[in-house]
VMD Tcl script that draws the C-alpha trace (Angstrom):
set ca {
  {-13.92 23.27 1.33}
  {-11.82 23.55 -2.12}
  {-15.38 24.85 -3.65}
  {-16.13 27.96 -1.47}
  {-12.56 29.18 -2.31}
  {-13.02 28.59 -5.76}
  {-16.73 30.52 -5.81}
  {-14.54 33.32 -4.22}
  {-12.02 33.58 -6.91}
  {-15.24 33.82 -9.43}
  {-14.41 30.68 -11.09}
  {-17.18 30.15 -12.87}
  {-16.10 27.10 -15.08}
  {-14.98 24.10 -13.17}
  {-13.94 20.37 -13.57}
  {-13.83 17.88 -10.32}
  {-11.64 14.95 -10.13}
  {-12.05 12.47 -7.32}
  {-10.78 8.98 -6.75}
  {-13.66 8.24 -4.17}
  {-16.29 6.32 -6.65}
  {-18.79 6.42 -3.67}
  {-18.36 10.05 -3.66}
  {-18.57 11.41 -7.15}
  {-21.09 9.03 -8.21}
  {-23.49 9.93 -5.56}
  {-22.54 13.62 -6.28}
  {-23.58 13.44 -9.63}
  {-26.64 11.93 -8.81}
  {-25.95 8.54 -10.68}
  {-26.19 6.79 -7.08}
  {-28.31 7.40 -4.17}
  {-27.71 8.78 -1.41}
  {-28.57 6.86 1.95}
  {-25.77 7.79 4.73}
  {-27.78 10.79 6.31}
  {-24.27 12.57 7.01}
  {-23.42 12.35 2.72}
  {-27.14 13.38 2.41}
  {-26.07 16.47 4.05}
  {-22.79 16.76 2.40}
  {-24.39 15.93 -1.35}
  {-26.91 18.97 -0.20}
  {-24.30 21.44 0.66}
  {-22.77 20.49 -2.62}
  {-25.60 21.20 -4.86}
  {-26.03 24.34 -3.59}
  {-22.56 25.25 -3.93}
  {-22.73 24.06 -7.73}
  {-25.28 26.78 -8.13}
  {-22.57 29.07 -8.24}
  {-21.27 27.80 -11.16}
  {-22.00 28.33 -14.84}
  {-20.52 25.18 -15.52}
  {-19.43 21.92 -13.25}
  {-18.27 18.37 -13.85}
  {-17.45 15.53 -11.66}
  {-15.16 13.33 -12.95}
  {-13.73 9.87 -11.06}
  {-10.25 9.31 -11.39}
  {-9.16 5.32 -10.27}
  {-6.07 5.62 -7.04}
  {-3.95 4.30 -9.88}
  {-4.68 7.82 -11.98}
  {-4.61 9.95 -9.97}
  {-0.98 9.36 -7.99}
  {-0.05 12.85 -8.96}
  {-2.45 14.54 -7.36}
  {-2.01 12.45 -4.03}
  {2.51 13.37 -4.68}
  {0.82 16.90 -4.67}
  {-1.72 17.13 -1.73}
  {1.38 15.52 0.19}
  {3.54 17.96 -0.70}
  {1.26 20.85 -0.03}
  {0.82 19.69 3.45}
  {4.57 19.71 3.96}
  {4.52 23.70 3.89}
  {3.55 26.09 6.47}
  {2.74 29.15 4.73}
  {0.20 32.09 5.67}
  {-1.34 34.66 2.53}
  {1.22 36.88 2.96}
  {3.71 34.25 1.98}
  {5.19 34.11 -1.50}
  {5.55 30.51 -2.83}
  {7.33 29.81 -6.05}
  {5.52 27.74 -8.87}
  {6.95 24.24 -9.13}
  {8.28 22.97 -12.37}
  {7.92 18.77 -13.11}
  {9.01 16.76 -15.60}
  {7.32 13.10 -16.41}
  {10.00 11.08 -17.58}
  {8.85 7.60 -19.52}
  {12.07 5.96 -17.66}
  {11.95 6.19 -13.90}
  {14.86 8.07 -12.53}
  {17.19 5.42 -10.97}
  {17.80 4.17 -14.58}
  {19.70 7.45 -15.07}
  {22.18 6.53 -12.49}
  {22.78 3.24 -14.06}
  {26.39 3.45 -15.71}
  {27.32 0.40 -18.36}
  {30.98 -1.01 -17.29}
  {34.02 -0.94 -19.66}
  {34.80 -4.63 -19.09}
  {31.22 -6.47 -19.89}
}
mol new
graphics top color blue
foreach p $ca { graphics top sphere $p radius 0.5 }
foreach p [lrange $ca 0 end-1] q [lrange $ca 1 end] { graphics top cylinder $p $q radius 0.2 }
display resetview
């Protein structure tokens, strides 16, 4: 779970997105909890939080949060141990999608 690693690293300050509604909602407390398996799950995250000095939950819709799914798809892409180096990744967000680049106007109309 992305939380013990981070209470490892001594992060003490942390922000959650999700795009599960169900999930952070229920996490937050704002709706209850009834599935006895995300009763357990919603347990094991409070006590978790405790480890924090500060924590928010924050729902993202699928639509918002596309770059984080590009990312978790990529990341599963590469086999890689701890004593393996990766380099950071650069991006650019471009306002025009990329195939317009390729798009070349013709001489004769």
């Amino acid at each position: 779970m992305g939380l013990r690693a981070t209470i490892e690293q001594k992060i003490k300050i942390l922000k959650v997105y999700g795009d599960s509604a169900l999930v952070i909602y229920q996490i937050r407390g704002d709706w209850e909890v009834r599935d006895s398996k995300l009763i357990k799950y919603c347990d094991l995250v409070a006590e978790l939080v405790k480890g924090f000095k500060e924590m928010t939950f924050n729902y993202l819709s699928q639509e918002e949060n596309q770059l984080a799914d590009a990312l978790a798809t990529l990341a599963s892409m590469f086999k890689a141990s701890k004593e393996t180096e990766i380099m950071p990744l650069q991006m650019s967000i471009y306002e025009v999608h990329p195939h317009c680049f390729s798009i070349e106007k013709e001489s004769d109309g």
